[in-house]
N, C-alpha and C positions, 0 to 999 in steps of 0.2 A: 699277403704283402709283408716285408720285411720291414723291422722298424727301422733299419738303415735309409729304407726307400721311403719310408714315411719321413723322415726328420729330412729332406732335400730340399734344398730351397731354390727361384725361380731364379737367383745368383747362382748358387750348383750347376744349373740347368745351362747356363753360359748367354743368358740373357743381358744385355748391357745395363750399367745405372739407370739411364732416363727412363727404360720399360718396368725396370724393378720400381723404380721411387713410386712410378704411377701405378704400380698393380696395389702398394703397398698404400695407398691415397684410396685405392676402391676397396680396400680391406682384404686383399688375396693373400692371405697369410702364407700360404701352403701350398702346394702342387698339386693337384687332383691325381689318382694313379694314372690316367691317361695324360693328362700334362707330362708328367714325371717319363713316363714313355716313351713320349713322342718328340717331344720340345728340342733335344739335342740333337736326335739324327734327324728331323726338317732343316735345323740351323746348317749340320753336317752336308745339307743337299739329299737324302735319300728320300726316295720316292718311302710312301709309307699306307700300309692299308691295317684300318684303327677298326675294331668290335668294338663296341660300349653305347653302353645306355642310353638313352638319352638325360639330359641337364648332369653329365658326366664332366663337360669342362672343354667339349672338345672346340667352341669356337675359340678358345686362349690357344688351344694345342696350337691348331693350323695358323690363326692371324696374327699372333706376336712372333715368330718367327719370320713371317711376310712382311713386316712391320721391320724386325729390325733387318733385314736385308735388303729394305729400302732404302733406310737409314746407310746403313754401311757401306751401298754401290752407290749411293748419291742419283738414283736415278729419276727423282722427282725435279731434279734440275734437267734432264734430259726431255721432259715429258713434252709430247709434241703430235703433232694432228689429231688424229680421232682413233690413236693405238693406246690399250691396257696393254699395264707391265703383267699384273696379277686377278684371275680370274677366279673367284669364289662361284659354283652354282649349287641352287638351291631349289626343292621341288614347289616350296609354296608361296604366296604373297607375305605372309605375316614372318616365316621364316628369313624372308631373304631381308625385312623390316627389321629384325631383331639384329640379325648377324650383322647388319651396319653399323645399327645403335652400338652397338660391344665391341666393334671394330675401330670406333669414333672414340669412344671411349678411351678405348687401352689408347690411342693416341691423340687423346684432348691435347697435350700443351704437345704437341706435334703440327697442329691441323694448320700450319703456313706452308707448310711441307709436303704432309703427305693428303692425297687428296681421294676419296671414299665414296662412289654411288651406287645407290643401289636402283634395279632397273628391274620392273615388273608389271603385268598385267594386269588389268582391273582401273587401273584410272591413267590418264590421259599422260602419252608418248610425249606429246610439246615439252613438259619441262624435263623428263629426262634427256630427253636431246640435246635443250641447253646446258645441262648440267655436265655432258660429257663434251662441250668443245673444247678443245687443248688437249685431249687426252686426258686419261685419267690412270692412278698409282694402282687401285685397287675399284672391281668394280663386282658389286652381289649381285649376281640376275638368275632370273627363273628361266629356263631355257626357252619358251615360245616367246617373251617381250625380249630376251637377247638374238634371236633371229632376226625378227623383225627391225631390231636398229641395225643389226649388221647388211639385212637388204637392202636399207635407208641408206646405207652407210654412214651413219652415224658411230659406228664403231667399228673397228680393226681388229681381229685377234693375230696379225701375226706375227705380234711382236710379246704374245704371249709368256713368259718365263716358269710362273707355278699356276697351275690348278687343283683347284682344291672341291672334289663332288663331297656336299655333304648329303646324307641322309640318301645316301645311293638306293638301297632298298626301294624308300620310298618315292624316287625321283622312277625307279624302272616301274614300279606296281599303278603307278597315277599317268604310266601311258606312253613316258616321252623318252621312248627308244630312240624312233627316228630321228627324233629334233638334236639329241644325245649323240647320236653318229653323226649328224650334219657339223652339230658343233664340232667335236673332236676332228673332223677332215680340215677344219680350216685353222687348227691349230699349228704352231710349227713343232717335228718332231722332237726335236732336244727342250726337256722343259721338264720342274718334276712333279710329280701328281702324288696327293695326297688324298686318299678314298676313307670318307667315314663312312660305316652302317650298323644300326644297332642290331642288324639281320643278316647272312649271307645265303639267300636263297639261290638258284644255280644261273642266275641270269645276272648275280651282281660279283658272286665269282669271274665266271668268263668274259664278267666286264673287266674284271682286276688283274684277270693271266693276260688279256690282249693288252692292255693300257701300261702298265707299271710295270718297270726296272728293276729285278731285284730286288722287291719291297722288302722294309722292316717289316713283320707282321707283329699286331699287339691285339691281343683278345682279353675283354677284361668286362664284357656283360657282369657274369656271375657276381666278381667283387664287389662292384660298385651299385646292386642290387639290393644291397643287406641295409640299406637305410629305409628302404620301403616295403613296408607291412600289407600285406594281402589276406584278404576275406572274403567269402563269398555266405550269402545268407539266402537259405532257400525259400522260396516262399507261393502260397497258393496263387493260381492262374488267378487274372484279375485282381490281386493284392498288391500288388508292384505299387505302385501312385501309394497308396496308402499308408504301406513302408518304407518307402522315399519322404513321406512328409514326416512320418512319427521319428527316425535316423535325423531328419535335419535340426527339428523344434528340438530332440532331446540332446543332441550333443552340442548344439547351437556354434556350428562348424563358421570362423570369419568369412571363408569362402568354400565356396562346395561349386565343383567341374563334372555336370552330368553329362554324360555321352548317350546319345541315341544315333540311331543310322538312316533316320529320314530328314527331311526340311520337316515335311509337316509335323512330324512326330513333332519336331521341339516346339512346335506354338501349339499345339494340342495338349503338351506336357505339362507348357508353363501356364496356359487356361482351366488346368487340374489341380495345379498346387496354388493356385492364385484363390482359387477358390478352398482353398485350406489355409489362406490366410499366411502363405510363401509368395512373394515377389521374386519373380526370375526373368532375366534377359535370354534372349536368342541369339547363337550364333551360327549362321549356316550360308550358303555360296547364294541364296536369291536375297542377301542384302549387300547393298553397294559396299564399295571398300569404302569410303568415308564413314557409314555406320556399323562397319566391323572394327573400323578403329577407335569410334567414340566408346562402342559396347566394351572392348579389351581392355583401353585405357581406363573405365569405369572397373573395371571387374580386377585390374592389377593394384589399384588405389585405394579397391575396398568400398567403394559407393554402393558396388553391385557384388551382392552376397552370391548368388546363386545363381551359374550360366547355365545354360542348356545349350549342348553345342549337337554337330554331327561329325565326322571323321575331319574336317576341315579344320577342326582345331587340334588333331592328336600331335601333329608335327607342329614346331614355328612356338609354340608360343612356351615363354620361358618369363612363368609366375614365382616371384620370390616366395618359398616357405609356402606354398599353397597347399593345406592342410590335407584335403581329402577329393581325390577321383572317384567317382561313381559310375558302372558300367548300368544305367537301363532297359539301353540294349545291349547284349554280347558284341561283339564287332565279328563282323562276318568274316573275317583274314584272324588267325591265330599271330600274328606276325602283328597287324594292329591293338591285340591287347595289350602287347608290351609299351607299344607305343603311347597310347590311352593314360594307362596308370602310370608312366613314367613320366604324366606331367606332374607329381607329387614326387616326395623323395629325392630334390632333385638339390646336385653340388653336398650332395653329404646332409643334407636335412631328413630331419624324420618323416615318411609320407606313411599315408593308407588308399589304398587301391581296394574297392568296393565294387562288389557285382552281385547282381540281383537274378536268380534264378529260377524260374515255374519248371513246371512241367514239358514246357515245349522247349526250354533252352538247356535240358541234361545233357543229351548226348554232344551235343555242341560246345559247350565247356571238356567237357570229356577230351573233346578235340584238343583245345584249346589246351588243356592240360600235359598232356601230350608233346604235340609239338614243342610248347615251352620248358619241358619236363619240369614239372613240378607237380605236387597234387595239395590240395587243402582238402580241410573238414569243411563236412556244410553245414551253417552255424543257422540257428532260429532266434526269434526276437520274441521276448513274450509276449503276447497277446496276436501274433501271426503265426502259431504254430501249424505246421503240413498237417491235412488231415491224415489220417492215420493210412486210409485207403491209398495214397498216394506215397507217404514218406518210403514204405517197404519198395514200391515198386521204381523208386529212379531217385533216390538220396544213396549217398555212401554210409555207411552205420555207423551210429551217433551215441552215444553214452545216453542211456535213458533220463528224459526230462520227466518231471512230475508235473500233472496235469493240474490246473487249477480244477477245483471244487465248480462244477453241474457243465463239465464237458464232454460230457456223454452223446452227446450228439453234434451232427455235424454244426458248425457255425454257420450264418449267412457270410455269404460274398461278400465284401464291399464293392462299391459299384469303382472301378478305375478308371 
């Protein structure tokens, strides 16, 4: 990036006063490079298909430009039955919860004007319902509870103007192809679409050639990666639990984001470090949305040191300054570890991305490695060093460690 591009400001970007004063009230100093990218040719009308990271910036990218085109067409005076001007979709409950929050936001001394709901699954259709009579300016839905009010008819798209798919990737990998084309048929064709993904596997490409107009195209993973530090620390089968508690007590992390890939694994997890004398919550799809949002609310506030989630939290949730991600389990999609550790590192802070690997999860990092092209050293902790029979046969080669004095034999296991 250029230091030209770096010194741009969200005036540069051809933002009007009211959205500059407010970004500058929430402390947005600066343009994120995807801000910086995108911000003019959304304003300009161009359809736009955005690469980057995730907690890159991209919910300012797409809804302050939506935001001042509200403003500017005066269309919130127009606003009338049960049609959206502007439609935001998003793959998860907590995701489409946040992009509202931030949407609200950027236009708090706006909100007689412009009007913001978001519409999702998991707790009760009645008040979104009422929430959307009169129409609404802008509206965030997960694609199966925006079906369902449009069957209801509680909602209209065809009066459409921008859509904006975030987290494409993940919206096609979590299933909702079908629901994805049903929505788009009731679209009206003139409108312009704005596609983020921090992935383009080949089904969110030939989402992008069929849908968009001569997109801008802006790729900027790589860049906006360098704030966050990755490590992997290999360690004996059944040691994992054991080097997960000695990592937490010694660096004594405000908050630590453990990933595992079952339900149960996480209450099996946190009944292991509970008993090492770590308190952890659970986040996973078999608790209600009311106590996923008590848990998040606790764990963004700092009540709750240490979550145990499963893949249901890699997308959506957007933790200020959240020091350190920990992989558990490996994530079974190479496409989900970026997603994972990219809830650290995030808007330009420093993160650490942590993965824990035995014996059975080499070749699967390897993977991982791979697809993501990258590769790390495999780091060891003292007092968890690989037995020797195992380091030669599935580690990368390690600068020799010196042995503590009477390790001559192999150690006991700790029970995990």
């Amino acid at each position: 990036m250029t230091d030209k591009t770096q010194q741009v400001t969200f005036a540069d970007l051809g933002l009007i006063p009211t959205l500059v004063e407010r970004l500058e009230e929430l402390e947005y100093r600066q343009p994120t490079p995807i801000q910086s990218h995108t911000i003019l040719h959304a304003l300009d009308g161009r359809d736009i298909v955005g690469g980057a990271n995730t907690g890159s910036g991209k919910t300012a990218a797409f809804s302050l430009p939506i935001l001042q085109k509200i403003l500017q067409q005066d269309t919130a005076n127009n606003r009338r039955g049960n049609f959206v001007s502007h439609l935001i979709l998003v793959p998860t409950r907590e995701l489409a919860s946040q992009v509202a929050y931030n949407v609200k936001s950027y236009s708090y001394h706006l909100r007689d004007k412009i009007k913001t709901v978001a519409v999702f699954g998991g707790v009760s259709v009645n008040p979104q319902m009422l929430a959307l009579r009169g129409g609404s300016d802008i509206i965030v839905a997960t694609p199966g509870r925006l079906l369902d009010l449009v069957s209801s008819n509680a909602i209209k798209l065809e009066q459409v103007k921008t859509l904006v798919l975030d987290e494409a990737d993940r919206m096609l990998s979590l299933g909702f192809t079908d629901e994805l084309n049903k929505i788009l048929a009731l679209l009206p064709e003139k409108k312009q679409t704005l596609l983020f993904s921090a992935t383009f596997p080949d089904k969110v490409t030939t989402l992008a050639q069929g849908l968009l107009n001569d997109p801008v195209e802006v790729q900027l993973q790589s860049a906006e990666a360098s704030t966050l530090v990755q490590r992997v620390f290999s360690v004996n089968k059944g040691e994992k639990t054991a080097l997960l508690a000695h990592l937490i007590k010694q660096h004594q992390w405000r908050q630590t984001l453990i990933f595992v890939n079952a339900k149960n694994a996480c209450n099996h997890l946190a009944q292991k470090l509970s008993k090492r004398g770590i308190t952890a919550e659970v986040f996973h799809g078999d608790k209600g949305q009311g106590a996923r949002t008590r848990v998040l609310e606790g764990f963004k506030s700092g009540e709750i040191q240490v979550l145990i989630a499963t893949d249901i939290a890699a997308r959506g949730l957007d933790i200020e300054k959240l020091p350190v991600v920990i992989n558990f389990d490996l994530p079974r999609s190479p496409a989900d570890y970026m997603h994972r550790i990219g809830r650290s590192g995030r808007a330009g802070e420093v993160g650490l991305g942590i993965s824990l690997i035995d014996y059975d999860d080499y070749h699967h990092f390897k993977v991982i490695e791979k697809k993501n092209k990258f590769q790390l050293e495999r780091e060891q902790v003292e007092g968890f060093e690989v037995e020797d029979d195992q380091s030669e046969a599935y580690f990368l080669p390690m600068k020799p460690r010196a042995k503590p004095a009477g390790t001559g034999k192999k150690k006991k296991k700790r029970n995990q």
